[in-house]
PLY file of the C-alpha trace (Angstrom):
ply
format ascii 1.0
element vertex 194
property float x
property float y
property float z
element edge 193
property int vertex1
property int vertex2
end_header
114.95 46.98 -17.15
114.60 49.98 -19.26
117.09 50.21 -21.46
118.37 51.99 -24.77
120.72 49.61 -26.51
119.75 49.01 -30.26
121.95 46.95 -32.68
121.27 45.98 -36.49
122.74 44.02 -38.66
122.40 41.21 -41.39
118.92 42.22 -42.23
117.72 42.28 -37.88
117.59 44.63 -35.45
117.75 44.09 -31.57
115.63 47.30 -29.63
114.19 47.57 -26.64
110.94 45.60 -25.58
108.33 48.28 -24.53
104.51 47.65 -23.41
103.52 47.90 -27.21
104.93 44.89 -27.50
102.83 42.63 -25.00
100.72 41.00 -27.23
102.99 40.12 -29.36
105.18 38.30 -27.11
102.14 36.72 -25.38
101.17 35.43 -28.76
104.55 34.40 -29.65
104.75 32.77 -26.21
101.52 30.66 -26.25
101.88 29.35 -30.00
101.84 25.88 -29.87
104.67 25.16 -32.01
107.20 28.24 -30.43
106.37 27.12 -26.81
106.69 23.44 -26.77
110.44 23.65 -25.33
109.68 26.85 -22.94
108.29 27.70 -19.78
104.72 27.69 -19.70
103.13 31.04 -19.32
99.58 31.67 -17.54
96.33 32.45 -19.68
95.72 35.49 -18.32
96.65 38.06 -20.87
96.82 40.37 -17.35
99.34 38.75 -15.78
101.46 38.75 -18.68
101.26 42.17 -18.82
102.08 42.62 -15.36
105.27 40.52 -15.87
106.19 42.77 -18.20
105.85 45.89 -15.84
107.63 44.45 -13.05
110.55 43.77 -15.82
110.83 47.25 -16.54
112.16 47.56 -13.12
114.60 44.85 -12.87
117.83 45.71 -12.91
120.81 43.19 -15.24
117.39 42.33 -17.36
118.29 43.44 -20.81
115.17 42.21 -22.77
114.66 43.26 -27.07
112.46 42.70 -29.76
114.25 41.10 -32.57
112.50 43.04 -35.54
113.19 43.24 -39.50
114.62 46.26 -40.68
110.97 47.14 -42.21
110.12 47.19 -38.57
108.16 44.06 -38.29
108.49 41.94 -34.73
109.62 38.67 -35.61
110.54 37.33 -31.89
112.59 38.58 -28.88
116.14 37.79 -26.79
117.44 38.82 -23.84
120.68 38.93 -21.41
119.26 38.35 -17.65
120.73 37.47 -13.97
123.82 39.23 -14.65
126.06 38.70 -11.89
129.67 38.89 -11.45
130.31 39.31 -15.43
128.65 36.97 -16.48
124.39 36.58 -18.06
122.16 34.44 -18.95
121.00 34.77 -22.62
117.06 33.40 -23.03
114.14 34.17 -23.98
114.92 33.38 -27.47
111.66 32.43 -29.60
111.63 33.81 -33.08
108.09 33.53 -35.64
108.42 30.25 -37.70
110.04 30.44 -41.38
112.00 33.78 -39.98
115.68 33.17 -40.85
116.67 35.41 -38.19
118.49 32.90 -35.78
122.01 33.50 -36.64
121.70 37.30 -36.67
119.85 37.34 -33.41
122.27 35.39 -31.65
125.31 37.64 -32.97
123.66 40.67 -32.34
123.06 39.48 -28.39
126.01 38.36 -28.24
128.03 41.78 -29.69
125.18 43.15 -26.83
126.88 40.90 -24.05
130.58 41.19 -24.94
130.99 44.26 -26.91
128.52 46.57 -25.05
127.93 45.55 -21.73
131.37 44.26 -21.27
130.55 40.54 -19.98
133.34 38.03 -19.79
130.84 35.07 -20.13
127.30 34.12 -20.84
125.35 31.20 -20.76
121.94 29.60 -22.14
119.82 26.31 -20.92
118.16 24.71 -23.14
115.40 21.30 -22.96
118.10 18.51 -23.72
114.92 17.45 -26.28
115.06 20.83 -28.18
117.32 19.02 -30.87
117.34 21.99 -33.36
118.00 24.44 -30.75
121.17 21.82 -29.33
122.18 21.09 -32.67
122.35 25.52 -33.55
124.66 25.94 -30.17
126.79 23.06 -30.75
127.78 23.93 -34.30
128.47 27.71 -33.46
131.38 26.54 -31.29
129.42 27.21 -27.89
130.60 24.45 -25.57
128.59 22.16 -24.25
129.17 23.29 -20.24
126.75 21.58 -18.13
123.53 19.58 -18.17
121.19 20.68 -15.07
118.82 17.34 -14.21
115.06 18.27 -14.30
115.78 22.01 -14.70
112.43 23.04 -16.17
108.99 21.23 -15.75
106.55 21.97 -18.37
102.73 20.35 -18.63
104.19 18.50 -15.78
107.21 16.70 -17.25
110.61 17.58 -16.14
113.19 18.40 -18.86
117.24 18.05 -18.08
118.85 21.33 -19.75
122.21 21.23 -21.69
123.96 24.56 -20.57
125.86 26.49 -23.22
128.37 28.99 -22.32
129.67 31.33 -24.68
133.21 33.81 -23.25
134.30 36.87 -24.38
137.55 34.91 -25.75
135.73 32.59 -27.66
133.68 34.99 -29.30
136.08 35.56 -32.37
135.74 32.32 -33.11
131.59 32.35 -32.58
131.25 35.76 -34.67
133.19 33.93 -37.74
130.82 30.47 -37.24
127.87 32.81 -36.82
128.54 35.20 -39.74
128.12 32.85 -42.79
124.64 31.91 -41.99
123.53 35.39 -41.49
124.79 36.89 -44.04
122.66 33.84 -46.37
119.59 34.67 -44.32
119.93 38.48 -44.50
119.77 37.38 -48.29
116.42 35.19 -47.59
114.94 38.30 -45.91
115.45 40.81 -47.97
114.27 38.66 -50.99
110.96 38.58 -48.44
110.81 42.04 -48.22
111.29 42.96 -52.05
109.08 39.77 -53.30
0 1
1 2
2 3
3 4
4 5
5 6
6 7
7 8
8 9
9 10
10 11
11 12
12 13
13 14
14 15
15 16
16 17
17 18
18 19
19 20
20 21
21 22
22 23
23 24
24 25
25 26
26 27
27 28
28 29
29 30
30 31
31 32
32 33
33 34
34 35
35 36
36 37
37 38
38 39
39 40
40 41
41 42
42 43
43 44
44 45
45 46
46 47
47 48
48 49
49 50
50 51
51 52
52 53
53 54
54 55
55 56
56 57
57 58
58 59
59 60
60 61
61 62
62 63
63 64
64 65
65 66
66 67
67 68
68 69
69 70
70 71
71 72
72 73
73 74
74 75
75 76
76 77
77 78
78 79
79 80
80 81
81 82
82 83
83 84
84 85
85 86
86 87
87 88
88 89
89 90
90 91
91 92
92 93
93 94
94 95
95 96
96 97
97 98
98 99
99 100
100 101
101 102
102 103
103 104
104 105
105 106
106 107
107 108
108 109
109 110
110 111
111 112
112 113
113 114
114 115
115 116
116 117
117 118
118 119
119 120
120 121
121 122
122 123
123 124
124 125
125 126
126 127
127 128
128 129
129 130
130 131
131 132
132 133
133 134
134 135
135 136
136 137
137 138
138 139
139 140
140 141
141 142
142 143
143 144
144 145
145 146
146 147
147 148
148 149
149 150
150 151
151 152
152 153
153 154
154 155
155 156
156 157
157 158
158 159
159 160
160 161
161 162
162 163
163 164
164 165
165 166
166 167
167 168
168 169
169 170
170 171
171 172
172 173
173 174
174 175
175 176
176 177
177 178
178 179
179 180
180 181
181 182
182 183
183 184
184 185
185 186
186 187
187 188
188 189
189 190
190 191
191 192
192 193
């Protein structure tokens, strides 16, 4: 969905995904290391691209570029299959040795609650994706669901743990998310001076 919602802060900025960005994401997409826990994604660079198009038309498909304040993409997020106040959050990758995880995730959530208004949103992520787990568990999201075989990838089938994040829990998410980024914010701008 086109959109015009942009958010900074602790060193990241959320904007809108455009066209420009296709490559990108289809490179961030197919790397080896990002996409082991994530739907697989065809070869064709054209029917990426087309993806991307019919996106722009979807409507309750919020989809950004998380960027450095320089500018540079670093990975993307999104809010998606909004329906009766309450999103899915996805599409999270982010470039390896980035430190932009907690920011990211505050930002989309401020998105979610503060902007559009959302009582509740929810993530699935591969029950293997240990890191990922680990990063929802200790920012208070409860654990709300595991869906059995809820994404196949390269043929295997992967049971999901489903996070789910409300608009009353978020004070207590903002303060567990808010130490970390501020220390990476520190991290990246030591990047950008250095």
């Amino acid at each position: 969905m086109k959109h015009n919602i942009i958010v900074e802060r602790f060193g990241v900025r959320l904007r809108p995904i455009t066209m420009d960005d296709a490559e990108f994401i289809f490179k961030l997409r197919r790397s080896p290391e990002l996409s082991r826990y994530i739907g697989e994604i065809d070869s064709r660079f054209s029917i990426h691209e087309s993806w991307l198009e019919e996106y722009f038309h979807r409507v309750g498909d919020y989809y950004f570029c998380i960027e450095l304040l320089s500018g540079k993409a670093v990975g993307t997020i999104a809010i998606y299959d909004i329906a009766d106040q309450s999103g899915n959050w996805g599409r999270w990758i982010i470039s390896p040795l980035v430190p932009a995880a907690p920011a990211s995730v505050w930002l989309i959530f401020h998105v979610a609650f503060d902007i559009l208004g959302l009582s509740s949103i929810y993530s699935n992520t591969v029950i293997d994706n240990a890191s990922v787990v680990s990063f929802h568990d200790n920012c208070s999201l409860p654990r709300t669901g595991i869906e059995r075989g809820g994404l196949t990838i390269k043929g295997v089938s992967y049971d999901m743990v489903i996070h789910t994040a409300t608009k009353e829990n978020w004070p207590l998410i903002q303060e567990r998310l808010e130490k970390p980024a501020i220390l990476a914010e520190r991290l990246l701008m030591e990047e950008t001076d250095g």
